[in-house]
C-alpha positions in Angstrom: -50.0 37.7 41.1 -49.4 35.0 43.5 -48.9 31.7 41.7 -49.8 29.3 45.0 -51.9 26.4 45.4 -55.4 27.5 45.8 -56.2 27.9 49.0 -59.9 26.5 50.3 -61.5 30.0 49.8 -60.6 30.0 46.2 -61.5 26.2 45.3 -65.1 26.8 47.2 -65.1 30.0 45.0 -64.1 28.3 41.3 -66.9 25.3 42.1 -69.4 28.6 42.2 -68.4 29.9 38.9 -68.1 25.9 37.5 -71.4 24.7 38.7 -73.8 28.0 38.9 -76.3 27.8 41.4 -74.9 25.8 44.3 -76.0 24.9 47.6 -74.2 24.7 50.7 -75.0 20.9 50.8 -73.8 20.6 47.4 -70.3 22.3 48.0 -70.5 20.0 51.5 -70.4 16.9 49.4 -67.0 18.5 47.2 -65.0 20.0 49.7 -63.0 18.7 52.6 -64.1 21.7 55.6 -66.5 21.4 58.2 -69.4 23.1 58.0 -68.9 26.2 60.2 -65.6 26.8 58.3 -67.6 26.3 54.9 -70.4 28.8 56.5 -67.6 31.5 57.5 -66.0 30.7 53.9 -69.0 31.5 52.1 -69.9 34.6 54.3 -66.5 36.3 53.3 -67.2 35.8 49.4 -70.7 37.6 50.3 -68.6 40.4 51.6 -66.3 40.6 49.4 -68.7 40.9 46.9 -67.5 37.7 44.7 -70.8 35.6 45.1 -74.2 36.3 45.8 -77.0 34.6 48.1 -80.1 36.3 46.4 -82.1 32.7 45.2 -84.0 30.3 46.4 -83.5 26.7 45.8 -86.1 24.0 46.3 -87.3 22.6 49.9 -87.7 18.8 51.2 -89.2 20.2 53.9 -88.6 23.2 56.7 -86.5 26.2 55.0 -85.5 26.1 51.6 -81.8 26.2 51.1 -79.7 29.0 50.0 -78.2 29.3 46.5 -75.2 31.1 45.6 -73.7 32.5 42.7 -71.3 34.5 41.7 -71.6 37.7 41.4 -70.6 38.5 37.7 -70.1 42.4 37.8 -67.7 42.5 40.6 -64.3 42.0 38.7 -63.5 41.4 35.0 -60.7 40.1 33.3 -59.0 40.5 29.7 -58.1 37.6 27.2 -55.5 37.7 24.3 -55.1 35.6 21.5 -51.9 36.8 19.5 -51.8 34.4 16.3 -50.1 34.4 12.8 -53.5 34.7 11.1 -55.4 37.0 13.0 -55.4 38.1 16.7 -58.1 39.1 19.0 -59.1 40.6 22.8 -62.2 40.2 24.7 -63.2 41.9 28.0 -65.0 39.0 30.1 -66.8 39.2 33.5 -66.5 36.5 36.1 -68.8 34.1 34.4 -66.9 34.4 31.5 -69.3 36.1 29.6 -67.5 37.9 26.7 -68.5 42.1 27.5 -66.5 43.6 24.4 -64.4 41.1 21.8 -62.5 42.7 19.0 -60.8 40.6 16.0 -58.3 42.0 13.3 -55.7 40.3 11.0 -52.4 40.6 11.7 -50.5 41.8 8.5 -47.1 42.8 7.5 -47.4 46.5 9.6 -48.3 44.4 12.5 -44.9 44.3 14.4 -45.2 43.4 18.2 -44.3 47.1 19.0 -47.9 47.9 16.5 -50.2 44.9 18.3 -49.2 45.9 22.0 -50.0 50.0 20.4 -53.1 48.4 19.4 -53.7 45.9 22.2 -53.7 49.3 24.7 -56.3 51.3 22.9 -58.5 48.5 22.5 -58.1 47.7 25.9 -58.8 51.1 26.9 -61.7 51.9 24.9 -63.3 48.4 26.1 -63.4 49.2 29.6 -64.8 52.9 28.6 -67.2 51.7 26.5 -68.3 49.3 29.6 -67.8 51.3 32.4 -65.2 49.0 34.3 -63.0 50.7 36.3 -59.3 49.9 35.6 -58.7 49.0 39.5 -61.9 46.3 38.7 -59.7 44.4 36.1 -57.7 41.2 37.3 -55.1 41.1 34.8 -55.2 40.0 30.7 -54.3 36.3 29.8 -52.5 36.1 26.7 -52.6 32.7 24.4 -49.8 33.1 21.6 -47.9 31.0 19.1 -45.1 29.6 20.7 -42.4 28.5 21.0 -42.5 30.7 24.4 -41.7 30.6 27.6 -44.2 31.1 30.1 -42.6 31.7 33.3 -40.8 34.8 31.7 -43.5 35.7 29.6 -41.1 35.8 26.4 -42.2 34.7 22.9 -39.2 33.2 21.8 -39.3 32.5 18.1 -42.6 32.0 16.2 -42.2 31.3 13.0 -44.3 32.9 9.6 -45.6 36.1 11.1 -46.0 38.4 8.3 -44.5 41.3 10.0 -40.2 41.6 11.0 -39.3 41.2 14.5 -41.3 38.5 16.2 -38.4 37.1 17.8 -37.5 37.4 21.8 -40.6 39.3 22.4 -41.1 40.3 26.4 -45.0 40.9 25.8 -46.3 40.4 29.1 -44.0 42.9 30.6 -44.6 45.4 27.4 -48.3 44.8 28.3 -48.1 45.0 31.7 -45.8 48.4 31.5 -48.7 50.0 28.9 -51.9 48.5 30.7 -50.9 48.7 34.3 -52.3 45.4 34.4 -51.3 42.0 35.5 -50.0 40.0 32.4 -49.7 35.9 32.0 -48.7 34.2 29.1 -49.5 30.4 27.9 -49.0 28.9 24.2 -52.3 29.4 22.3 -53.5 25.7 22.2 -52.8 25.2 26.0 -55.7 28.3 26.4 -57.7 26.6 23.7 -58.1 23.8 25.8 -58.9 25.6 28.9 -61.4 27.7 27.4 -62.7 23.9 25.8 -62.6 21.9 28.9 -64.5 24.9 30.5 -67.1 24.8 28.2 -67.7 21.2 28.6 -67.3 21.0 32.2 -71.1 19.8 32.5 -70.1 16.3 30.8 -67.0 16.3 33.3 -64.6 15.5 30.6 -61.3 14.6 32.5 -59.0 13.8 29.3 -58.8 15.9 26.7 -56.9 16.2 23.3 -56.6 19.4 21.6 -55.3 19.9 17.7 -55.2 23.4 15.8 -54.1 22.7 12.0 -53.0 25.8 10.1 -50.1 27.5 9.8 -48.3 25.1 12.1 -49.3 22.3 13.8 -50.3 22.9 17.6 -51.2 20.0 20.3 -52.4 20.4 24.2 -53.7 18.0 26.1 -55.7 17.4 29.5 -55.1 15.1 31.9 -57.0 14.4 34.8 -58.5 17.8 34.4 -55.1 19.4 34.4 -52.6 20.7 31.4 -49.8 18.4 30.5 -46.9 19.9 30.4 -43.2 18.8 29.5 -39.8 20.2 30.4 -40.3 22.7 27.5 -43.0 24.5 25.4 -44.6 21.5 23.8 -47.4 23.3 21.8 -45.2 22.3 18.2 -43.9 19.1 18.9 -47.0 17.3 17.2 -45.5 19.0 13.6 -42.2 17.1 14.2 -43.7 13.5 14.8 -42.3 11.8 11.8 -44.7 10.2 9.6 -42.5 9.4 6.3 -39.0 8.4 6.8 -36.9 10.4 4.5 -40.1 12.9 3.5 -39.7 16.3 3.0 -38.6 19.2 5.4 -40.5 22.3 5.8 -38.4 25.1 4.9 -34.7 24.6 6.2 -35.6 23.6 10.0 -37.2 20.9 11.6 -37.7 16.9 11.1 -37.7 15.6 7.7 -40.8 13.7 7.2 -42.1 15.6 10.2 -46.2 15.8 10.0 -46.0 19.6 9.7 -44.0 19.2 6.2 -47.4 17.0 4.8 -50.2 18.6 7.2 -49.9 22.5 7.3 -50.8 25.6 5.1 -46.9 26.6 3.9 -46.6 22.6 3.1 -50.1 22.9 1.4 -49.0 25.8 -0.6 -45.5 24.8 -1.5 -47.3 21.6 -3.1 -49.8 23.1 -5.2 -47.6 25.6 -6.1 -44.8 23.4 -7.4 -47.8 20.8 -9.3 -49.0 24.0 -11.2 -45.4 25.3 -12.2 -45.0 21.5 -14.0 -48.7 22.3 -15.7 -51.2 20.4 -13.6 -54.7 22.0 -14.6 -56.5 23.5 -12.3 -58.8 26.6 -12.0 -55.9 28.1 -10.8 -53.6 28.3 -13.2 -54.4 31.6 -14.4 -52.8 32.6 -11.2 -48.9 33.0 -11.2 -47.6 30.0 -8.5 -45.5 31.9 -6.5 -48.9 34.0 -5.8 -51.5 31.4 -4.7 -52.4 32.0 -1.3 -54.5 29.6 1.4 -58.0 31.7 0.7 -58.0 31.0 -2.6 -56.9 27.2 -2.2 -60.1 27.1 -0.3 -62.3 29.0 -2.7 -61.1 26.2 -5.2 -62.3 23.5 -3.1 -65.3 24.6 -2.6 -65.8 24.9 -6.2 -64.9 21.7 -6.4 -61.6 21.8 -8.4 -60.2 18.2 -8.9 -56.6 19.1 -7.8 -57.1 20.9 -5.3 -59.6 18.8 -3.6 -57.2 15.8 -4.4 -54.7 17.6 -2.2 -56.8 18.6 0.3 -57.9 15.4 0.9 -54.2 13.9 1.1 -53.6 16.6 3.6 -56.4 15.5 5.8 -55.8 11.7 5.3 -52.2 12.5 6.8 -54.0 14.8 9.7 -55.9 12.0 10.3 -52.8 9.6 10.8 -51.2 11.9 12.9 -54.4 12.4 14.8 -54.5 8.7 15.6 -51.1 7.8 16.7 -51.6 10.8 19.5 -54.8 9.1 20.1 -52.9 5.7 20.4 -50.5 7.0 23.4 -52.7 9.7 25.3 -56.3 7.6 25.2 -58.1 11.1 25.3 -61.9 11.0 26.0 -62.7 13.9 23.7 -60.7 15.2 21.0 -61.2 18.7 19.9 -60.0 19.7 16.1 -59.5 23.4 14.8 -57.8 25.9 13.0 -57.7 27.0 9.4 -57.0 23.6 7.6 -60.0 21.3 9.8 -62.1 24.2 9.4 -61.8 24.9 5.4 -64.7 22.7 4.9 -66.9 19.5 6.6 -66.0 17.2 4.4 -62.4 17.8 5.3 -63.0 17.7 8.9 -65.2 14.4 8.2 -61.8 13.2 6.4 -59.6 13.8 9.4 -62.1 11.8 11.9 -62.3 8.8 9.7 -59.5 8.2 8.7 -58.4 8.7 12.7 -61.1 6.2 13.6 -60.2 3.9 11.7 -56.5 3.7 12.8 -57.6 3.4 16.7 -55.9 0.9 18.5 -58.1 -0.2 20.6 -61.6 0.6 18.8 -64.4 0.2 19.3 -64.3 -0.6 22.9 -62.7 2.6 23.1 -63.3 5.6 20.7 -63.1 9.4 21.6 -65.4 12.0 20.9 -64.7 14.0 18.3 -65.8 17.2 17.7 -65.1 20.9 16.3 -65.5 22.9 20.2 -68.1 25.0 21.8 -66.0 28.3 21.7 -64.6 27.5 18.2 -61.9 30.7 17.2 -62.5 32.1 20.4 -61.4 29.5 22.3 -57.7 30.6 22.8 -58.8 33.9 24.5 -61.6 32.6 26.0 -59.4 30.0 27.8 -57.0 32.6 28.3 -58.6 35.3 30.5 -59.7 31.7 32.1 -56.7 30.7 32.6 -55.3 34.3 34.3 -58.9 34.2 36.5 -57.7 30.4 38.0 -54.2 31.8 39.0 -55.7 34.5 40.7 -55.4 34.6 44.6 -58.5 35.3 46.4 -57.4 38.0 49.3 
């Protein structure tokens, strides 16, 4: 796959897929080319088979206009989301409607050498089950927990994966030998985002702020309409802002009094955990410490156990904090919260956004949007057969 800058072709192609039904007046007004270039442009998607020319639009008088689309069936694409908790796969076509999507959990058998084993027959049985050619398939986009790097499609060292040897893993070049099939790789919040800002492209949303609270804490943002990115993988540096000097470290790496050692699930655990060794009452203290888990922290909550609500809510009144001071520097326009933590229950979610509101420098001339996403958990392999269909070169 070519990685160049899109070439007129392809942009007149991608404000298709954006925008729907588009006129040749419409795309006029967007792109720089005269309008014999545009006409020839448009006449080689139509043979190529990536739009179609089969509506009507509406007249002002004389002919009505053309309308093109594009054509949905002619090529489909594959998107990845390889996560601590669970990992998923969805066969998309060019409108990036989802054709076959398969979720499982990722467990202690499921060593990278297992998920690729699994990723292939999936993959296989998907475009069997759909009857798309292998030859029809542009590649798979793969959104993963990082840190990575992306331009030799390594995950480096992910941390808390239940299963042994996530560590230097080449999976775009595993998946790419097993598939036959182009492979790209991007950290899991950077394809959240795409697959977000996509979904919102109607309300043309050119700054955008992306946090997924769980196991880790992961960050992406938009700028301009494009990913920010930094000299490095950036997707866990929001876990090491320091939020209390001289606060605790997660496990034996990172910042102490880094935001991921008061705002993720392992720091959530190890709390409630070491409060019901010492005898705080709770309705799980039936339950041996060292074996409390997230689901049943939840379960808990929701039954409205003091303690565990009381921690929750000290989590999210931290998230919150953290949430603002990002809000602070980047002046995002929307801000998009998920993962496991956010999404345990509303009123934790509702926790997060106030107590970021009300910690905005510059409210309320400015305040963001807030909100939990269109695409939700599939966002990450939504955005990332998205992100593999915007780096592909038009021929």
């Amino acid at each position: 796959m070519n990685m160049k800058h899109p070439t007129i072709k392809k942009q007149v192609f991608e404000f298709i897929i954006r925008n729907g039904l588009v006129s040749k007046a419409a795309l006029m007004d967007k792109m720089t080319v005269t309008s014999t270039s545009l006409s020839r442009l448009l006449e080689e998607l139509l043979t190529d088979g990536l739009i179609l020319a089969s509506e009507l639009g509406l007249s002002t008088g004389g002919r009505k206009p053309i309308l093109y689309r594009v054509n949905p069936d002619h090529r489909a694409v594959f998107g990845l989301e390889i996560s601590r908790f669970s990992s998923s796969i969805g066969l998309y076509d060019l409108n990036l409607k989802p054709l076959s999507f398969e979720r499982w959990k990722m467990d202690e058998k499921m060593t990278p050498e297992a998920l690729v084993a699994k990723i292939t027959k999936l993959a296989e049985q998907m475009l069997m089950d759909c009857g798309i050619d292998r030859e029809k398939v542009i590649g798979i986009g793969i959104g993963a927990v990082g840190p990575l790097s992306r331009e030799d499609g390594i995950m480096l060292k992910p941390r808390y994966f239940p299963a042994e040897g996530w560590s230097n893993v080449p999976i775009c070049e595993w998946l790419e030998q097993r598939l036959g099939l182009t492979a790209l790789l991007d950290n899991g919040a950077n394809t959240a985002i795409i697959g977000e800002h996509w979904a919102l492209r109607n309300e043309e949303v050119k700054h955008m702020l992306y946090v997924h609270a769980g196991v880790g804490l992961r960050t992406s943002m938009i700028a301009s309409g494009q990913i920010v990115r930094g000299a490095v993988d950036m997707e866990g540096s929001f876990g090491q802002m320091i939020i209390q000097t001289d606060g605790p470290r997660l496990g034996d790496e990172g910042n102490y009094g880094a935001l991921e050692a008061l705002v993720s699930i392992p720091a959530l655990e190890k709390k409630i955990r070491s409060q019901l060794k010492l005898g705080r009452a709770s309705s799980l203290s039936g339950i041996p410490p060292e074996q409390v888990q997230f689901d049943a922290l939840q379960k808990a909550y929701r039954a409205k156990d003091a303690f565990i609500t009381e921690q929750f809510l000290q989590t999210a009144t931290y998230l919150g904090i953290g949430i603002a001071n990002l809000i602070n520097i980047l002046h995002p326009e929307a801000v998009i919260l998920g993962g496991p933590l956010v999404n345990a229950h509303k009123s934790i979610y509702d926790t997060v956004i106030q107590v970021a509101r009300s910690n905005i420098y510059y409210s309320p001339q400015y305040e963001p949007k807030f909100t939990q996403g269109q695409l939700t958990e599939d966002a990450v392999t939504a955005g990332a057969a998205l992100m593999l269909l915007q780096e592909w070169e038009l021929n």
